[in-house]
C-alpha positions, 0 to 999 in steps of 0.5 A: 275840486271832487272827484268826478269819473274813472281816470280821476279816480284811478290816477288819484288811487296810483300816485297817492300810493307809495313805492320807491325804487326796490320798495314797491309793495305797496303799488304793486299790490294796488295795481295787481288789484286792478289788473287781476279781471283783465288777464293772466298774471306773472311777477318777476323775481325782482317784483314786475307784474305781467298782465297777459292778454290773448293766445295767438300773434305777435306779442306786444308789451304795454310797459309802464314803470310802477317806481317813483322818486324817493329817499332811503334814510342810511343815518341817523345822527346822535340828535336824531336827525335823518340823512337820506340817499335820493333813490331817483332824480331829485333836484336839489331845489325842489326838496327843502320845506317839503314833508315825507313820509318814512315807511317804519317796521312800526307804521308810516311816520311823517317828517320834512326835509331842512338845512342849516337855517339861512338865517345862521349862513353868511350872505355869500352862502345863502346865494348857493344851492343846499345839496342833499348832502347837507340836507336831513329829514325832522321827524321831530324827535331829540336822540337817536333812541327816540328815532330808534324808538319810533321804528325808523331804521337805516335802509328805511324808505321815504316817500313825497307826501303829497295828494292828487289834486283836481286844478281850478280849470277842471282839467288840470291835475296836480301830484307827486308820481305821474312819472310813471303812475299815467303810464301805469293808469294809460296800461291798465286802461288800454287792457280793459278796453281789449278785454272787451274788444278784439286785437289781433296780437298778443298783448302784455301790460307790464308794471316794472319795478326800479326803473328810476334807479335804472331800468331794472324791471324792464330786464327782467320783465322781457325775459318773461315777455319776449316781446316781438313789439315794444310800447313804452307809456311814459310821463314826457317833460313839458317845455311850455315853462318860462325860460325854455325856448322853443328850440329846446322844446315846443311840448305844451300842456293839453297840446296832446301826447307825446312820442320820443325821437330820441333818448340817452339810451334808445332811438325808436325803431322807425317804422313803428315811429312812423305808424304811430304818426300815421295812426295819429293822423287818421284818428285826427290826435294831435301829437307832440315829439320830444327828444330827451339827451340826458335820461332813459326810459324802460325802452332802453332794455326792452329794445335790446332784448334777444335779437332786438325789439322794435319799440317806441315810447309814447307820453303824457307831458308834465310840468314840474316832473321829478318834485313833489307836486308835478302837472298834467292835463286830462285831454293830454291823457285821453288823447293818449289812449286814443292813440294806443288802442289805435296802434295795438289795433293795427300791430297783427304779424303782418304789421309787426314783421314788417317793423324790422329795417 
């Protein structure tokens, strides 16, 4: 289906473009471009980019990682094959068949991920998962000096290939890299709508660079920020796919946004839960909660910043998160927005001092 308005179009334009953890000029120039008529802009050492919006209030810090899930190519073998390190989560059985683009001195250069053909393994080996390990990337090539020849060094990044897909029931949208692109397109929404409406604080859109490899632009970011209230927007984990049971989770597609009770590294602080609770109810928003006992958002820096940061993170749901071609649902992303206008609209000192135990 064609494109049709604004948020189709700016998720399309963030998760076609390409920025692995460490290599992200590409997006952060793409976001830079978008950013640059709605405030004052900072970047980091390691490459974060700070919107700055407002001079008087509390600070609140709209956080959004700009890094997706890709590879770095550390060998080449004498035929000329790739080996490649995950930079990010990849699941192993999400990667055999799928195509990458390798990102050269000398221009992008397509190849697809393969393993020794099942058809050459014994019976009992074909029951197994392939690692990455014994995984490479095909760029077509017979030697080394052909790949050599190409442009492609070691230390080069890989992309997922793949493009932003409007679904058949027309609110359905299909990509690589809505972890974190929504979070970064909820950011930049959020700071166009207060361009042209008041707030009564201080607000920073912060893209954060290498939060797959470990929440390393959320650091650095803070210490530019100094936040005084944490937003963390983020791509949650549908559990509305066969074999997960309620228990485990209940977040669906288009049942509305999604806030997080719990992760590896941050429990929210509870006054700020509980205001943004209070504000889905008064805008009539659906909310989801989800809990996550294994992973961690760019909160887990942010809240222990200074003396502490009251913080919380806010998130559209996705199924298929971490592949090449993950799903979210519009109405879960316009629902979203909602909500943090809502929430930065109401977060004035009063509000804000009132959020620590």
């Amino acid at each position: 289906m064609k494109i049709t308005d604004h948020t189709q179009q700016l998720l399309k334009e963030l998760t076609e473009a390409h920025g692995v953890p460490g290599y992200e000029s590409d997006i952060r120039h793409l976001i830079r471009c978008h950013l640059e008529s709605l405030g004052r802009i900072e970047q980091d050492r390691i490459g974060s980019l700070i919107c700055a919006a407002g001079e008087k209030g509390p600070k609140v810090m709209l956080a959004a990682h700009m890094d997706e899930i890709g590879f770095m190519i550390n060998y080449i073998t004498k035929e000329g094959f790739l080996k490649f390190l995950p930079l990010g989560g990849w699941w192993d059985q999400v990667l055999l068949g799928q195509r990458v683009i390798i990102k050269t001195h000398k221009g992008d250069i397509l190849g697809v991920i393969g393993a020794k053909p099942p058809h050459m393994l014994p019976s009992e080996e074909r029951k197994k998962v392939v690692e990455k390990k014994d995984m490479y990337i095909d760029i077509g090539a017979s030697s080394r000096e052909e790949v050599e020849s190409l442009g492609v060094r070691q230390g080069d990044p890989a992309v997922p290939d793949s493009d932003f897909k409007v679904l058949a029931n027309g609110k359905s949208y299909m990509s690589k890299a809505f972890d974190d692109r929504v979070g970064v397109a909820m950011m930049i929404d959020a700071l166009g709508h207060f361009s042209k409406n008041p707030h009564p604080n201080q607000l920073f859109g912060v893209a954060t660079v290498m939060e797959e490899v470990g929440t390393r632009g959320a650091k650095t970011s803070s210490e530019i920020v100094s936040p005084d209230v944490g937003i963390v927007l983020e791509s949650d984990i549908c559990g509305d796919v066969p074999g997960i049971k309620p228990e485990e989770s209940d977040v669906k597609l288009g049942q509305g946004p999604c806030l997080s009770l719990f992760d590896a590294r941050m429990i929210p602080n509870l006054k700020l839960r509980d205001l943004v609770i209070s504000t889905a109810d008064e805008l009539n928003i659906p909310l989801q909660f989800s809990a996550m006992t294994g992973g961690a958002t760019d909160g887990s820096q942010i809240h222990l910043h200074g003396i502490g940061v009251p913080t919380i993170v806010l998130g559209v749901c996705a199924r298929h998160i971490h592949s090449h071609s993950a799903i979210i649902h519009r109405e879960d992303y316009d629902s979203a927005i909602q909500l943090i206008i809502g929430l930065v609209g109401k977060l004035d000192a009063e509000t804000v001092a009132g959020l620590v135990p």
